[in-house]
N, C-alpha and C positions, 0 to 999 in steps of 0.2 A: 884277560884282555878284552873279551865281551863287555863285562862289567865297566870296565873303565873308558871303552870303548860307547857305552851306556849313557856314563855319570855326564862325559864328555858331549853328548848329544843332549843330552837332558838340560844341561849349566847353558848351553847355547840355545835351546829351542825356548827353556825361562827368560835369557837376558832377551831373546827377540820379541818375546813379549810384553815384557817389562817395558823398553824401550819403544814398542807402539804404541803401550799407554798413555806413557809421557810423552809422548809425540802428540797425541790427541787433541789436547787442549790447546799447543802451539797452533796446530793444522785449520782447526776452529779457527781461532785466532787471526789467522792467517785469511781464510778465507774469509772471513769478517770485514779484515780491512780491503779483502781484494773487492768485497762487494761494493763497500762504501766507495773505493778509488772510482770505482768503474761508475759508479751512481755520479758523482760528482764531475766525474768525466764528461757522461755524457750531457748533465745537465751543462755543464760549460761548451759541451757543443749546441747543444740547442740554444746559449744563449749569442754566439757567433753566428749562429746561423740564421738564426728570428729574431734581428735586432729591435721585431716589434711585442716582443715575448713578455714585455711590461707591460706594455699598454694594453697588452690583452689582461693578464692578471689582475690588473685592475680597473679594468674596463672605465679607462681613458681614451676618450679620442685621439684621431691622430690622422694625419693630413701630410700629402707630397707638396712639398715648396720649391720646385726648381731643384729639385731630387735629393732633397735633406726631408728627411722626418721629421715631424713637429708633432709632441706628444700635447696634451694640456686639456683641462675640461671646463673650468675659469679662468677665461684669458684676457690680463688688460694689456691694451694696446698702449703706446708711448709715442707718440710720433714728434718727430724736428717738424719743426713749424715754419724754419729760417724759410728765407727767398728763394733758394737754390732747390728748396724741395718741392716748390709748385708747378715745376713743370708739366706736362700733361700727359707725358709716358711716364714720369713716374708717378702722379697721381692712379693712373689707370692699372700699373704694375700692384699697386698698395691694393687698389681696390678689385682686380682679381684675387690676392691673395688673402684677403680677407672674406673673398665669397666663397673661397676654398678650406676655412677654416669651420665654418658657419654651416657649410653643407655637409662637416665631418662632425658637424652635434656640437661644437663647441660655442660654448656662452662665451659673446666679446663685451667687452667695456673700453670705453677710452677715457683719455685724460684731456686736459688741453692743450697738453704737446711743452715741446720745449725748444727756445731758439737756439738751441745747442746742447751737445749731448756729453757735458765733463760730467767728471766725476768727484764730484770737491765739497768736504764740506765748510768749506770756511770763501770759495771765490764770490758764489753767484745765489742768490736766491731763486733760481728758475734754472737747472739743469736737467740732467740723467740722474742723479742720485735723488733731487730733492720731488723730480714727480715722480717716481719708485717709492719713496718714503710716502707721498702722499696716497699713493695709487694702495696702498698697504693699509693708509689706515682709511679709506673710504672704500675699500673691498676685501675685508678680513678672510674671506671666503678663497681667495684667488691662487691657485698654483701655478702659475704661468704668467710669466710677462714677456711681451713681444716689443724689443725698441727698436722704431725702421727709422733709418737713415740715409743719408748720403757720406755722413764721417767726413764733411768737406772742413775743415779745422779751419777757425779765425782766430786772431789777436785778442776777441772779446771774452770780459772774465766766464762765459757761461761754456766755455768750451775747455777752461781751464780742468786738468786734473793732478792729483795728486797720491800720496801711497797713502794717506790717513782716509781719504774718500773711499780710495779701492779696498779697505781693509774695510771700512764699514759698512760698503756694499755686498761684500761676499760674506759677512757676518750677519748679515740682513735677511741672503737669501737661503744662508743656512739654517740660519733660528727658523725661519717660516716654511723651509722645504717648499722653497719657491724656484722654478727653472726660469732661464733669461735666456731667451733666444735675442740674435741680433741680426737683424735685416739692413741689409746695405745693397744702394743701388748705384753704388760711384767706388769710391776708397772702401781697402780693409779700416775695420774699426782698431783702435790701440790693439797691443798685443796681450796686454794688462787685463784690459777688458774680454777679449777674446777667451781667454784661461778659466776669469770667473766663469762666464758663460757657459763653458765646457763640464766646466766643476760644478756646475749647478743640475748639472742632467739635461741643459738646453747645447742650442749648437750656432753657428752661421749661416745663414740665409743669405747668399747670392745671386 
């Protein structure tokens, strides 16, 4: 009875250690991924919680605009030229925020503007897509573009847009890892437009 009583403790004190064994490499394992969850955890809280946690990394400027963030370190500006944008509160709106970009390290450049801000490539020889494409190839350098506006839309072809323009404006600033912020002092911009913008790493400026 001892004996077997024996064999009996012996068969079970082996299988309990047999089975920590192999337990081992699981529990590793286990702990391994728990590491990583928790790493990647917290990294995605630091990046909700520091939405400026890029711009530090890579030691990008970055500037409060009417309390949107505005990342960028070569920024060409865009500006509507129309009638409606010469007002004197919004000339002096542009030109606060322009001294607010300038006093956060960032290099500006401008274009010569545009009397309207479509997006088309086949309406207007002088829009939003065609000084983009120009602003690209006379500042190869540039990660950021800023277009301010009013978005006040007219009948004329240069406000026209269309989905072959917006496709090859977010194709533009995807190949060049270029952000597009859009500043508006009247109307939201298209909602088309707003998307790329968002999708580019830029945002709305109101």
């Amino acid at each position: 009875m001892k004996e077997l009583s024996f064999r009996i403790g012996g068969i079970t004190r082996s299988r309990r250690r047999e089975l920590r064994r192999r337990a081992r490499p699981a529990s590793a394992a286990a702990r391994t991924w728990a590491w990583l969850l928790a790493g990647g955890a917290a990294l995605y809280g630091i990046g909700l919680v520091l939405p400026g946690l890029e711009a530090i990394i890579t030691n990008r400027p970055r500037a409060d605009l009417h309390g949107e963030r505005f990342v960028g370190k070569r920024v060409v500006l865009v500006r509507d030229v129309s009638g409606s944008m010469r007002e004197l509160a919004v000339q002096a709106n542009l030109k606060e925020q322009v001294e607010k970009l300038e006093a956060a390290g960032m290099t500006l450049y401008k274009t010569d503007g545009a009397p309207g801000f479509g997006v088309s490539d086949a309406n207007s020889s002088n829009n939003l897509l065609r000084q983009i494409e120009k602003a690209m190839r006379q500042y190869p350098d540039l990660d950021t573009i800023y277009a301010f506006s009013d978005f006040e839309t007219t009948p004329d072809a240069y406000w026209a847009s269309d989905e072959a323009g917006y496709s090859r404006l977010a194709r533009l600033l995807a190949e060049r890892g270029v952000r597009l912020y859009l500043g508006t002092v009247k109307y939201p911009p298209p909602a088309e437009l707003a998307v790329i913008a968002r999708s580019s790493g830029g945002n709305l400026i109101k």
